[in-house]
TORFIKE-830375 format. One line per field, with one value per residue: residue in one letter; x, y, z of N, C-alpha, C, CB in turn; residue number from 1. Coordinates in steps of 0.001 Angstrom, whole numbers. Each point is the difference from the previous one (the first is absolute). Glycine has a CB too. Layout:
N
r	[A,...]
n.x	[X,...]
n.y	[Y,...]
n.z	[Z,...]
ca.x	[X,...]
ca.y	[Y,...]
ca.z	[Z,...]
c.x	[X,...]
c.y	[Y,...]
c.z	[Z,...]
cb.x	[X,...]
cb.y	[Y,...]
cb.z	[Z,...]
k	[NUM,...]
***
This chain:
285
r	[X,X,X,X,X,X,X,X,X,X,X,X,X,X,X,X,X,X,X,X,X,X,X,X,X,X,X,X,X,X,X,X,X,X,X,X,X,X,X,X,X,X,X,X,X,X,X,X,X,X,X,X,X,X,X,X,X,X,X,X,X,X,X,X,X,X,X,X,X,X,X,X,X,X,X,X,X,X,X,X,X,X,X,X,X,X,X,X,X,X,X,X,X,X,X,X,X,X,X,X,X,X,X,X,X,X,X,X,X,X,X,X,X,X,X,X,X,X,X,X,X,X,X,X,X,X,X,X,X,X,X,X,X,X,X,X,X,X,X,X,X,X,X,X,X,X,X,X,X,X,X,X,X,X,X,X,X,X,X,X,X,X,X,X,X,X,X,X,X,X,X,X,X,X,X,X,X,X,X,X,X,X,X,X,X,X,X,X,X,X,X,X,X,X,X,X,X,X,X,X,X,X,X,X,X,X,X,X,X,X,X,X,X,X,X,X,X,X,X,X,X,X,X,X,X,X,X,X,X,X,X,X,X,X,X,X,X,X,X,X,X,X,X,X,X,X,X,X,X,X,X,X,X,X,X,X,X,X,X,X,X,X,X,X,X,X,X,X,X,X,X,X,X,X,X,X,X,X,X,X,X,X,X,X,X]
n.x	[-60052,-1858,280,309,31,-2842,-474,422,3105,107,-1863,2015,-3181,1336,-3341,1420,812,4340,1075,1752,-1682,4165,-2738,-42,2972,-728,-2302,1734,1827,-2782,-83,3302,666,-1691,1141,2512,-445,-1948,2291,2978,1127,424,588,3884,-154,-2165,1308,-1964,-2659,1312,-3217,3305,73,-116,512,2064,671,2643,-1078,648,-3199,190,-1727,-722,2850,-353,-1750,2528,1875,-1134,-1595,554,-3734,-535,-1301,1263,-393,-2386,842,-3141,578,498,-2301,-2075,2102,1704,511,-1430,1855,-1713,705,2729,618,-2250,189,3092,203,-1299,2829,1369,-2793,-2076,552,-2200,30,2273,-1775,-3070,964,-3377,1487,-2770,-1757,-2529,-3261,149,4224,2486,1399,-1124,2290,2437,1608,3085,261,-106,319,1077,-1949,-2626,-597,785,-2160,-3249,215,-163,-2470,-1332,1293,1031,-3097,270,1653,-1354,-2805,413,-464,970,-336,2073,1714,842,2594,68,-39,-4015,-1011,-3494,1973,-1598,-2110,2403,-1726,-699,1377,1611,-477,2819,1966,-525,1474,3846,1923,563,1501,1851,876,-409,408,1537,-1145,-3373,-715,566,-1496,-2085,-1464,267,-1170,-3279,44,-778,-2199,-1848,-233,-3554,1923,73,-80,-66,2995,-639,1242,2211,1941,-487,848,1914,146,711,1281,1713,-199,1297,3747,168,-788,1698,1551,-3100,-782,2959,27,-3393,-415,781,748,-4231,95,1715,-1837,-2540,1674,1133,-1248,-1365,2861,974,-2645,-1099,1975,2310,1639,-549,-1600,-733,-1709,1551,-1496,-1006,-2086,-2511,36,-3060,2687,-1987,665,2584,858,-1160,2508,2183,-367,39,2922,1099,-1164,675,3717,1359,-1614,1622,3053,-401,-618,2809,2138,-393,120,2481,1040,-990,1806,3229,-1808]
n.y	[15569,-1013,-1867,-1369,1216,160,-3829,976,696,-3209,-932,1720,2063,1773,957,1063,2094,-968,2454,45,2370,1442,533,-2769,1440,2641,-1129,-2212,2252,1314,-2955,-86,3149,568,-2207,1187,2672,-1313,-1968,3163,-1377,3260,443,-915,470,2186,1841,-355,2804,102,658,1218,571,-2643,-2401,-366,-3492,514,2552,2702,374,-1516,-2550,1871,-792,-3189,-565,1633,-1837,-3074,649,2758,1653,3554,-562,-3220,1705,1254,-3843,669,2493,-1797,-2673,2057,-432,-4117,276,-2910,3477,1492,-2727,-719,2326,-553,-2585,1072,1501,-1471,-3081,2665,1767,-3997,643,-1798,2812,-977,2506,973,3354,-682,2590,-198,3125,-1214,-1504,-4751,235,-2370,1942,-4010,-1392,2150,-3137,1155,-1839,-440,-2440,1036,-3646,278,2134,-2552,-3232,2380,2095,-2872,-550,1983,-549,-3474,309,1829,-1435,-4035,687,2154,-791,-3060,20,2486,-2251,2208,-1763,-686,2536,1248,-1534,-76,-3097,-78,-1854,-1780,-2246,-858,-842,2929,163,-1839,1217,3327,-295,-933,2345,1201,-3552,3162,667,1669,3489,116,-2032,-313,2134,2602,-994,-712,2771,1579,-875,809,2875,-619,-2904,625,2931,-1026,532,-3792,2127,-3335,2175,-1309,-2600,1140,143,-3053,-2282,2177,-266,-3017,31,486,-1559,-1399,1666,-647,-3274,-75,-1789,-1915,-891,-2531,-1768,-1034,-433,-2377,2112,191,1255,3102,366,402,2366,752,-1345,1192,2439,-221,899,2295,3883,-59,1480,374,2524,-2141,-1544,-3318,1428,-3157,2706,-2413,732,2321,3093,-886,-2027,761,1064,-2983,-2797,1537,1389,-3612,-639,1756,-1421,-2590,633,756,-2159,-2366,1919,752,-2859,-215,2867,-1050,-2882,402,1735,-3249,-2655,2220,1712]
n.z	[12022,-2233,3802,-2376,-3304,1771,1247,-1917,54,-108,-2710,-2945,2551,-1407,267,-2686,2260,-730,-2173,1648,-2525,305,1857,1379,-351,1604,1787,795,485,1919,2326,512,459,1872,823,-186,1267,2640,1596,394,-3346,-39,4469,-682,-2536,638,2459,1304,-1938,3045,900,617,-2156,-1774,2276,-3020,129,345,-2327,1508,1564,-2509,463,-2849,-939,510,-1548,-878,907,-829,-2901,-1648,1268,773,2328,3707,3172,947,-2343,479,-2217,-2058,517,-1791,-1849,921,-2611,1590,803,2792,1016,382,1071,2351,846,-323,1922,1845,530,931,1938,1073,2759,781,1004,1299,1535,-355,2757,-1665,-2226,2827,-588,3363,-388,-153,-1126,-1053,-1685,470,1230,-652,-215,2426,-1720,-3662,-696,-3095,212,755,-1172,-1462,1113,168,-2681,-2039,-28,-1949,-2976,-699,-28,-2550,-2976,-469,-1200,-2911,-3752,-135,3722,1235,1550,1748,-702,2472,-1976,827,-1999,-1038,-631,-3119,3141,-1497,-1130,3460,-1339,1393,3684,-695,-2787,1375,2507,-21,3206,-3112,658,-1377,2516,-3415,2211,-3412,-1658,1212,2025,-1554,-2352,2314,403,-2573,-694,2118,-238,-4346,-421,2437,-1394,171,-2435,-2816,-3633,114,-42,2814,-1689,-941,2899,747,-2117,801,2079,-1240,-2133,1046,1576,-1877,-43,3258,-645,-3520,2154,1016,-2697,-1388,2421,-668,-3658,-1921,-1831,-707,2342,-654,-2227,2265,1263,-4362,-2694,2665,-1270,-3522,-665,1322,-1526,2521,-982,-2483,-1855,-2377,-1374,3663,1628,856,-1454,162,3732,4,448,2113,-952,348,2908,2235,-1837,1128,2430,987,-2070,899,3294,-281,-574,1919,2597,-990,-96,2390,-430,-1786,691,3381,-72,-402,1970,2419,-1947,1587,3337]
ca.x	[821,-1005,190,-512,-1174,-1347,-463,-472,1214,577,-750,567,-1088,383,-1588,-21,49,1393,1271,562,-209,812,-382,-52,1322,91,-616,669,1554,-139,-653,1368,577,-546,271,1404,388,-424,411,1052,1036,1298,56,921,640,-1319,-557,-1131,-767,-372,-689,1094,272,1162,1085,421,924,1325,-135,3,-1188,-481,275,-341,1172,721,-812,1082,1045,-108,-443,355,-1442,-946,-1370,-630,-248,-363,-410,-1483,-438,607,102,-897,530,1117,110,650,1433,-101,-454,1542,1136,-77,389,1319,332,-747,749,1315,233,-562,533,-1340,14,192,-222,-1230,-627,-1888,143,-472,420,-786,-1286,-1072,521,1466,742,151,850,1402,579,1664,576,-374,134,258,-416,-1397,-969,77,-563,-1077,-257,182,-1343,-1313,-594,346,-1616,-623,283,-212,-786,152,560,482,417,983,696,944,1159,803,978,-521,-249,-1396,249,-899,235,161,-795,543,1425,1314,422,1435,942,85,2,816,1171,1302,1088,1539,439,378,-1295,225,-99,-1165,-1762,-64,-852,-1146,-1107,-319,-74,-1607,-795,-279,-960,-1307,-183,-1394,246,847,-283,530,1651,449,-267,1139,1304,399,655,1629,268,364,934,1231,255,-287,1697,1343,115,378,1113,-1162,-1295,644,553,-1113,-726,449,829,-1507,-917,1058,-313,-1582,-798,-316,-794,-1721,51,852,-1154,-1520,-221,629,940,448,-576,-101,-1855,-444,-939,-1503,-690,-1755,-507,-815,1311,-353,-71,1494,943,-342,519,1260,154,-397,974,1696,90,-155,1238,989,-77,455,1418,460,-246,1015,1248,-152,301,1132,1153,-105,62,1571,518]
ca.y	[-1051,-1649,-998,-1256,880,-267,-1016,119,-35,-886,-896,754,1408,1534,1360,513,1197,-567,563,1525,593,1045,1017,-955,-34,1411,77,-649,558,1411,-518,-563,840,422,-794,202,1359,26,-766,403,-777,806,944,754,680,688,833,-652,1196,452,1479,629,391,-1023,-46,-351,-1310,-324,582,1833,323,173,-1121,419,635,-1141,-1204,640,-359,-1536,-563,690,32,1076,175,-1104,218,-757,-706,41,1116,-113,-1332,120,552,-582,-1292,-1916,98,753,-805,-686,645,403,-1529,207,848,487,-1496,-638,1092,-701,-1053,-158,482,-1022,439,1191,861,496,1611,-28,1205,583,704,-1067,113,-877,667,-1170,-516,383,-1298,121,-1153,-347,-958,332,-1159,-319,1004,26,-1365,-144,562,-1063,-893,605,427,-1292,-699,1169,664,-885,222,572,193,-1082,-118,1154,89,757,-630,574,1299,1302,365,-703,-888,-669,-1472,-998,-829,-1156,-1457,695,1037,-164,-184,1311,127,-1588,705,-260,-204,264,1240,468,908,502,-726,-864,357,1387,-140,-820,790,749,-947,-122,1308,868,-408,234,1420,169,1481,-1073,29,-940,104,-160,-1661,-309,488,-678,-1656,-44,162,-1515,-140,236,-1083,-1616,235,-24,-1098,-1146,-966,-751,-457,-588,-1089,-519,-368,-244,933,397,274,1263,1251,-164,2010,1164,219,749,1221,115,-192,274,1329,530,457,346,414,432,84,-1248,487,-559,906,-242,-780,682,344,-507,-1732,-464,674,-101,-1241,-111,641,-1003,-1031,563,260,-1855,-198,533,-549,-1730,48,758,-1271,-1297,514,18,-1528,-569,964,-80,-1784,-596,59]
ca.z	[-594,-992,665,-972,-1063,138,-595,-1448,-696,-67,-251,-1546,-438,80,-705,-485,1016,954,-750,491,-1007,361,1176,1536,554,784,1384,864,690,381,1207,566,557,1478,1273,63,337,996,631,273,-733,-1003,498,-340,-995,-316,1224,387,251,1133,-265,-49,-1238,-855,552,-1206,95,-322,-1330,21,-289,-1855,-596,-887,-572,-355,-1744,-1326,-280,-366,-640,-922,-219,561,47,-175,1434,1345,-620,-27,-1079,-1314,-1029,-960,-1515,-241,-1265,522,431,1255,874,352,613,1193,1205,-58,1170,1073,554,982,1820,470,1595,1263,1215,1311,1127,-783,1588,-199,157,240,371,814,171,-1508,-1149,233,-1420,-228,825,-963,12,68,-598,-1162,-548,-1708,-372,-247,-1171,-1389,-140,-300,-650,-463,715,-107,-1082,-1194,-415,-442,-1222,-524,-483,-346,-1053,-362,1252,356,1347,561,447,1611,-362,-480,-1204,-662,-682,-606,434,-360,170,1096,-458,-492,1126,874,-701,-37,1349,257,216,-812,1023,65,491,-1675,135,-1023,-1399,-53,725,-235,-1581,46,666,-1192,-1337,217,461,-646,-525,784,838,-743,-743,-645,-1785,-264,172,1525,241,-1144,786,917,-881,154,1369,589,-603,782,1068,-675,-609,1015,702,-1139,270,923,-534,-180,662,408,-855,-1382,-252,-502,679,189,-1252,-212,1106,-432,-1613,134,195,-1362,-1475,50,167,1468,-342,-991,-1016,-1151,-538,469,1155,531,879,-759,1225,1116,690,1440,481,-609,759,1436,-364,257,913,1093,-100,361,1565,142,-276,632,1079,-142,423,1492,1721,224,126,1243,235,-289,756,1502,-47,309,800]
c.x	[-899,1081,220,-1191,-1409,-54,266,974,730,-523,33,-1834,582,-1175,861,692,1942,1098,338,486,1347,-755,-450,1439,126,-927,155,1374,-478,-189,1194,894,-248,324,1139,625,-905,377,2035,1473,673,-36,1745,852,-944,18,-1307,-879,-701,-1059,560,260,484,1130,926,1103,1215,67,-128,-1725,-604,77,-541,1262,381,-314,574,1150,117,-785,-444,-1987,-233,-1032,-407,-58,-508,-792,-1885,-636,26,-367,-1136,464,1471,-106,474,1358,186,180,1291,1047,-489,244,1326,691,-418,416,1182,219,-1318,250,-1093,596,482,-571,-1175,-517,-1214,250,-1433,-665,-1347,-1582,-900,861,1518,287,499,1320,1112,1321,1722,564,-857,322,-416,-267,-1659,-1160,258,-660,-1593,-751,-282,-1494,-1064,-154,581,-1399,-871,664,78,-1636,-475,512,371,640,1575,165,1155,775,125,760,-1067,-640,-1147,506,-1371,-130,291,-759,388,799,1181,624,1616,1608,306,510,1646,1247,689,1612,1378,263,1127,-522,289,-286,-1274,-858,-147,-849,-1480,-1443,-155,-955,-1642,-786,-188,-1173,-1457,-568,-1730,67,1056,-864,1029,1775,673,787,988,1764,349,308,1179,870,228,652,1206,626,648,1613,1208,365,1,1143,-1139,-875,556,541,-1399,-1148,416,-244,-1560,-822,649,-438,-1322,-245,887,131,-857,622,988,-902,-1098,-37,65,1039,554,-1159,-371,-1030,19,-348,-1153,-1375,-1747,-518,-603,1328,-463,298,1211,1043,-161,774,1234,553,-238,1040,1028,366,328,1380,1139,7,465,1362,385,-126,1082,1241,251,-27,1119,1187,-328,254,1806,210,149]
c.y	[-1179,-1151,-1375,807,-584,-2000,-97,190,-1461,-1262,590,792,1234,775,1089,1673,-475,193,573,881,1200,847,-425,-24,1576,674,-782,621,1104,-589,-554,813,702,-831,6,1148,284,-831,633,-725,679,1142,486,640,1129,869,-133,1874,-94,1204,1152,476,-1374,-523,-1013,-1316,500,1038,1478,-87,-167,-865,-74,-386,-1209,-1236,669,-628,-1981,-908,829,532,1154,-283,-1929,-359,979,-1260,-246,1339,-51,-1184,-283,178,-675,-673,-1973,1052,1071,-1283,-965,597,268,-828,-431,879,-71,-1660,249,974,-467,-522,264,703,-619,505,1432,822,721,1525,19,1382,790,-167,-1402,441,-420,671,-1529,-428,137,-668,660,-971,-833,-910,-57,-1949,-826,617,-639,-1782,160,829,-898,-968,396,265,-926,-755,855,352,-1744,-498,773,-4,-1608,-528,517,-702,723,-634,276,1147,1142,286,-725,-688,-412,-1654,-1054,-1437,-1098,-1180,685,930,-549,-222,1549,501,-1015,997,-173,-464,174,1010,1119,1292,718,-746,-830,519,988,82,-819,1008,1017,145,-291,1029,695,-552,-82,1071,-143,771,-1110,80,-1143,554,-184,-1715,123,375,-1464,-1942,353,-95,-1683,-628,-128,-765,-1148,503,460,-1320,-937,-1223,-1171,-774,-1010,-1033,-888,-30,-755,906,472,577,1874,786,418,1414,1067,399,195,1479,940,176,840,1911,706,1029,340,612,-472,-1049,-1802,-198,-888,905,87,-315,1614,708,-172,-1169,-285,467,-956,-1470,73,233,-1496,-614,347,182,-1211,-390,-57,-416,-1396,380,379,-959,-1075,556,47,-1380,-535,453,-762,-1279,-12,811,-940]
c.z	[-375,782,-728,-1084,-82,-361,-1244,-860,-273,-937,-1942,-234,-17,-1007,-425,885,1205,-815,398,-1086,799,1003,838,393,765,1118,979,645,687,1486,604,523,1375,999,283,258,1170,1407,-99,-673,-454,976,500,-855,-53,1244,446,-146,1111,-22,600,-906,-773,741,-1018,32,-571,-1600,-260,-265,-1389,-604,-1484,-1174,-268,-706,-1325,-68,-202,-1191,-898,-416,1286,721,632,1339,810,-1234,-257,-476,-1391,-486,-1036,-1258,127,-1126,821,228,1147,1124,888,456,1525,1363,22,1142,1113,1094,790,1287,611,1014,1023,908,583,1454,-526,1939,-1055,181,402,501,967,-888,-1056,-1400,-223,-1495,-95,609,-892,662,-84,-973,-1422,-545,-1740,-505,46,-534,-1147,-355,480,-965,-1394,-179,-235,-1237,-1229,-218,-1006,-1850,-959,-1084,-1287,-1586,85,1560,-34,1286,685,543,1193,-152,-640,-1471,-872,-1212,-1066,1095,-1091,-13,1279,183,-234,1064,565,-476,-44,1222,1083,269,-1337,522,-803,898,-1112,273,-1415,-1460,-247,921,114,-1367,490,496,-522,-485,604,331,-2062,-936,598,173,-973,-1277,-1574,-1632,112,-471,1558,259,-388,883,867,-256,3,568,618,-399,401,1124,-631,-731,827,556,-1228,174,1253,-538,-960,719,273,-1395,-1304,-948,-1145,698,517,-902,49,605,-866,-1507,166,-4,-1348,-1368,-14,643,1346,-77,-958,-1206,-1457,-631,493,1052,-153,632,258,797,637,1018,1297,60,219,986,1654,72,579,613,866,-654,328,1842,403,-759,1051,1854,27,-388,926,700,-193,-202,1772,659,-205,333,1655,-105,343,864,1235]
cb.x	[2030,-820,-1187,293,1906,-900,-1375,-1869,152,699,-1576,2536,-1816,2965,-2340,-1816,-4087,-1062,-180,788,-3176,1191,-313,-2049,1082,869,-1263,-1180,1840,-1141,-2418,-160,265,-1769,-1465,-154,743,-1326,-2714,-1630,-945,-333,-2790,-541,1186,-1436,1386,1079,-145,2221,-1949,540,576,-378,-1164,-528,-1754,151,-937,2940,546,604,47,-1651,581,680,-2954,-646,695,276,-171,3144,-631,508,-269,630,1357,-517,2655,128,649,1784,1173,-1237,-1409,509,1406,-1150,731,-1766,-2321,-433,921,-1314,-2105,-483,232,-2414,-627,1447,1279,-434,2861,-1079,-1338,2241,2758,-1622,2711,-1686,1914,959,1806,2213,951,-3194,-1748,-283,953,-1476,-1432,-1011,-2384,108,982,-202,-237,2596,2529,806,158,2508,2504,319,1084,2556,920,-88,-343,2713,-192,-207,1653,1992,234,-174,723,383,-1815,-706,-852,-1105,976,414,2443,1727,2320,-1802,1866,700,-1519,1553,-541,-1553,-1392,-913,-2951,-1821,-573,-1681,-3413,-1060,130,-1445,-1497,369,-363,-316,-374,1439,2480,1107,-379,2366,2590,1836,245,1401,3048,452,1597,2329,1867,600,3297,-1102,351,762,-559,-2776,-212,-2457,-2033,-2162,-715,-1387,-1623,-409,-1598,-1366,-1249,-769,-1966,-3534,-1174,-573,-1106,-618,2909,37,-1534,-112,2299,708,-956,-233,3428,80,-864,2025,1519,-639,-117,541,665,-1819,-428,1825,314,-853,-1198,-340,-133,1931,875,2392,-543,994,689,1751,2208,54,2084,-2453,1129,-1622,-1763,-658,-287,-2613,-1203,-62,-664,-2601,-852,-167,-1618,-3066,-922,-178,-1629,-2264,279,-687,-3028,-1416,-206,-1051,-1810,-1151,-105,-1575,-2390,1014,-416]
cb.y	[727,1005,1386,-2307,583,3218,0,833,2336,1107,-564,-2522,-942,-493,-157,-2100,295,-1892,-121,-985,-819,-79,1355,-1805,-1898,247,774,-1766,-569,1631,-511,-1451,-61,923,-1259,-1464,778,728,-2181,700,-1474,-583,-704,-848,-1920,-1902,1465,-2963,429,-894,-1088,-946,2566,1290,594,2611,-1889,-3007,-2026,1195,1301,1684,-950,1719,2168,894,-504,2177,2744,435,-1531,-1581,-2870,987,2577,-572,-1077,2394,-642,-1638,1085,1307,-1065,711,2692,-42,2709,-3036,-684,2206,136,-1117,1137,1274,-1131,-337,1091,2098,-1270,-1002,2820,5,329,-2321,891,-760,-1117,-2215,887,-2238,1051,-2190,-5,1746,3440,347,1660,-2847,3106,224,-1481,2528,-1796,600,-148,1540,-726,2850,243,-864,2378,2209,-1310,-885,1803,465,-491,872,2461,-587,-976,964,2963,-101,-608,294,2842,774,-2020,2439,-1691,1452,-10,-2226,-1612,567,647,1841,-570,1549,564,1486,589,708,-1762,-45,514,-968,-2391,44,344,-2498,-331,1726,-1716,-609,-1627,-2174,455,1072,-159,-1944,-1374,596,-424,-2310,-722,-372,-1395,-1865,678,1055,-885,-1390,1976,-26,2783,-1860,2829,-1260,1773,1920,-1212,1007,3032,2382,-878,582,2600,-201,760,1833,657,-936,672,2240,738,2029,2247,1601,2195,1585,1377,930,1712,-1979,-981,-1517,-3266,-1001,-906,-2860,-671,357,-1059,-1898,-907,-1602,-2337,-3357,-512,-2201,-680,-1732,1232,1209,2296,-581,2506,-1841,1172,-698,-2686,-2051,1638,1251,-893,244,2836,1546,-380,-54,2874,-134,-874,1783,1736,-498,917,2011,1547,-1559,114,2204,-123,-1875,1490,2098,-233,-602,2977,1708,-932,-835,1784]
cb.z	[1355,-3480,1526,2232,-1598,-928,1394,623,1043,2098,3090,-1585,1038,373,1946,-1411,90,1278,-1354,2096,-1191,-2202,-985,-535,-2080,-2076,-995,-1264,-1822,-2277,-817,-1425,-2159,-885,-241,-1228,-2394,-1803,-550,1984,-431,-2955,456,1154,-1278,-1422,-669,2013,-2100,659,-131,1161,815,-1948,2497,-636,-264,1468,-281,-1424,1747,-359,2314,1538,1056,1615,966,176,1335,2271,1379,-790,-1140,-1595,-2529,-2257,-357,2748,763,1862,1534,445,1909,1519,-374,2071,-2215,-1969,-2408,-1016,-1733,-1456,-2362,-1401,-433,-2384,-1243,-1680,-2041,-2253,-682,-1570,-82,-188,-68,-1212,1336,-3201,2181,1360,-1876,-244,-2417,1216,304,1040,-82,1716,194,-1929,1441,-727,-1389,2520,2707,-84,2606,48,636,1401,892,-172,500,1900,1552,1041,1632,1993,1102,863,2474,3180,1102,2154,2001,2417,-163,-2865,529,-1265,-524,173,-1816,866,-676,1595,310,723,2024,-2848,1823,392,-2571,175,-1472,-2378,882,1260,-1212,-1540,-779,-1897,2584,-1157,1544,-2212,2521,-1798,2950,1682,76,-665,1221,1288,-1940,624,1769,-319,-796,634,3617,392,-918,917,529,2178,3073,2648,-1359,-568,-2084,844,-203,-2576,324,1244,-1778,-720,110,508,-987,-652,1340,-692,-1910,749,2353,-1410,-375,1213,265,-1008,1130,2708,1116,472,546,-1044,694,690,-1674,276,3497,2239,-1191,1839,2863,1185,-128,724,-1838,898,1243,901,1420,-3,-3012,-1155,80,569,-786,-1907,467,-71,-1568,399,-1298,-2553,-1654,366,-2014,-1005,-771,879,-1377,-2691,381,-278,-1866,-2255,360,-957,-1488,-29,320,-829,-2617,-431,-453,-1369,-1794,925,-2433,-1970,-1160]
k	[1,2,3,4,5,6,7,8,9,10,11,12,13,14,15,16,17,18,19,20,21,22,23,24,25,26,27,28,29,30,31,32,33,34,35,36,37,38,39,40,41,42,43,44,45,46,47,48,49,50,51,52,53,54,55,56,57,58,59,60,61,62,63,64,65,66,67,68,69,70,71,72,73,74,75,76,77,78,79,80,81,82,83,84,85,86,87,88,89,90,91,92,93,94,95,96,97,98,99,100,101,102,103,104,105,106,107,108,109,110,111,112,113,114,115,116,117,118,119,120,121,122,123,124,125,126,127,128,129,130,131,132,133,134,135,136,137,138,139,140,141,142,143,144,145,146,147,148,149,150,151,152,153,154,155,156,157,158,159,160,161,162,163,164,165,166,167,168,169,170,171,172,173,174,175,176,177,178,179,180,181,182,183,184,185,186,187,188,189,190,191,192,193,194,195,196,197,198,199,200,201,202,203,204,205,206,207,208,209,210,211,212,213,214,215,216,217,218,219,220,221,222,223,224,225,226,227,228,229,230,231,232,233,234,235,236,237,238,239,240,241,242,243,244,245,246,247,248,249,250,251,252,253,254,255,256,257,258,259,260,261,262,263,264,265,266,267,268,269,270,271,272,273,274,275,276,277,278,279,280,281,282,283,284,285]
***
């Protein structure tokens, strides 16, 4: 686990030989997996290789099969055999997977099978939360590092990272108890735009997604806003080629750039009507 980032990192040096290039990334995860299979983290899903034989986890003996069935791909387990020929999108699915059957040991006994020879220490009791919060811990430093930067949510999933001024608006409870019409979408609406795998139609979807929102909390956004400032949030999504099609379309802007603009305004939006709707609901009780 990285603790703090080097001097030098912190100081914005960075050489040449300190890139994390895709095939350092996969030799780093390989060095992370072991320690982690050697320290008994996927021994209750995964099982373990006893010198007994296999003794197989919660997940059955075939785990082969069951990457198939979850991730629809071949050939991408026993992992320290196969990660040589992972693609990135191997790679992601796999740390994906291997996150959410990731648990700590609690109680453990030493197999111990005589004459100077063990099979090591095989573990009862478990803890799925903390495997998975240190699994977190070992390999987010690592993917941040990586391209444009990545991170592994609490739910698992390899996100694109966000910029540091924008982490906590991303991260900021959603205050309703709306799950169907606002914090359900809402949380959607940010996963489909953060996933790593996210095209810009993805983006585009998930504006819409906000949009929406913002046309549910239109009677709200009408009371707390004036009636310009009202038309402004959604003639970005009326005009500039969101929701709608034809040739008075605004479409001559960089789409990345433009989409990440409106995706944050519209978030930072819907978050400030909720708050002060909430404010103003806990004032007349």
């Amino acid at each position: 686990m990285i603790r703090r980032e080097s001097f030098s990192r912190r100081r914005g040096i960075v050489l040449p030989e300190s890139n994390m290039t895709f095939d350092k990334l996969k030799e780093l995860s390989l060095a992370i997996y072991t320690m982690l299979t050697e320290n008994g983290y996927f021994q209750k899903y995964l099982g373990i290789n006893c010198s007994d034989g296999f003794i197989a986890g919660e997940l059955g003996p075939d785990i082969s099969l069951l990457m198939f069935i979850n991730l629809r791909k071949n050939n991408l387990y026993p992992v320290n055999e196969k990660i040589e020929n992972y693609s990135e999108d191997d790679l992601f699915d796999i740390l994906e997977f291997l996150h959410d059957y990731c648990s700590k040991g609690l109680e453990r006994d030493f197999h111990d099978l005589g004459f100077g020879y063990s099979c090591g220490y095989h573990y009862s009791k478990f803890d799925d939360n903390e495997g998975k919060k240190y699994f977190r811990e070992l390999f987010n430093p690592l993917l941040r590092d990586y391209k444009d930067g990545f991170e592994i949510s609490d739910k698992g999933e390899i996100l694109n990272l966000v910029d540091e001024g924008l982490s906590t608006l991303y991260n900021a409870s959603i205050p309703t108890d709306d799950l169907e019409n606002i914090k359900n979408k809402l949380s959607l609406a940010i996963v489909k735009f953060r996933q790593h795998k996210s095209t810009l139609e993805d983006r585009k979807d998930a504006i819409r997604e906000l949009a929406d929102i913002l046309e549910f909390l239109r009677k709200d956004i009408k009371e707390f806003l004036n009636k310009k400032d009202e038309n402004d949030i959604f003639s970005i999504a009326n005009n500039f080629g969101i929701r709608h099609h034809n040739l008075d379309q605004k479409n001559g802007y960089d789409k990345a750039i433009w989409y990440s603009w409106i995706f944050n305004f519209y978030l930072a939006t819907i978050h400030t009507i909720l708050r002060i709707k909430k404010k103003k609901s806990n004032a007349h009780k």
